[in-house]
C-alpha positions as CSV (number, residue, x, y, z in Angstrom):
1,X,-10.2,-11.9,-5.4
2,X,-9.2,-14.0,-2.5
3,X,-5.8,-12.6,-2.0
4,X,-7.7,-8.7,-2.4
5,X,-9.7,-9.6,0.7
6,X,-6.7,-11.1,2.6
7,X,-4.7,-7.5,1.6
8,X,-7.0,-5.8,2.9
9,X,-8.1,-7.6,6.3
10,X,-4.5,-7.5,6.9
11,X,-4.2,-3.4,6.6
12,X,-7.2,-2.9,8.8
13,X,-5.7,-5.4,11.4
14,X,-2.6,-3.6,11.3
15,X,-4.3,0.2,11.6
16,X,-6.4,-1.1,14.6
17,X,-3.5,-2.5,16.6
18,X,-1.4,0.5,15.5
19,X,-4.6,2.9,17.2
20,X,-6.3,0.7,19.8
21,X,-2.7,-1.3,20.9
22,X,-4.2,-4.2,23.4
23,X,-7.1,-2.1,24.0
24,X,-10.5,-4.6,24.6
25,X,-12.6,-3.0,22.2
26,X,-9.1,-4.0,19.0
27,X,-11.0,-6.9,18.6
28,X,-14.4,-5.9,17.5
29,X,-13.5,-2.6,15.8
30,X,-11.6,-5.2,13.5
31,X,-14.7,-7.2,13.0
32,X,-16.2,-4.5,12.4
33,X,-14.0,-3.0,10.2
34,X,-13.5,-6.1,8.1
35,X,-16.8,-7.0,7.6
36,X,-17.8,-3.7,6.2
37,X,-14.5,-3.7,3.9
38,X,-15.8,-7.7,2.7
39,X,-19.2,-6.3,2.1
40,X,-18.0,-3.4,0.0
41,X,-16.4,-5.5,-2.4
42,X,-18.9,-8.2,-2.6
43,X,-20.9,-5.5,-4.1
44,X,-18.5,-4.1,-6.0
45,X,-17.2,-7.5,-7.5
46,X,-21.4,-8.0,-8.6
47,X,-22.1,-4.5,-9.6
48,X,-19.2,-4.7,-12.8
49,X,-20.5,-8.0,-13.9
């Protein structure tokens, strides 16, 4: 499960630098980003069981 979450805040990092470059607002888009992406499979992970 770990290495799912790590996967994936690494492909959103990526696709923000590769939009936003050194942009000031990179930083909390990824935040953003990855906390919704962590939340999503938090309740994915409890809905099967």
């Amino acid at each position: 499960m770990l290495i799912l979450v790590w996967f994936i805040v690494c492909i959103i990092f990526y696709f923000v630098q590769l939009f936003l470059g050194n942009s000031g607002h990179a930083l909390e888009v990824f935040a953003v980003l990855s906390a919704i992406a962590i939340f999503s499979i938090s309740k994915i992970k409890y809905k099967i069981k």
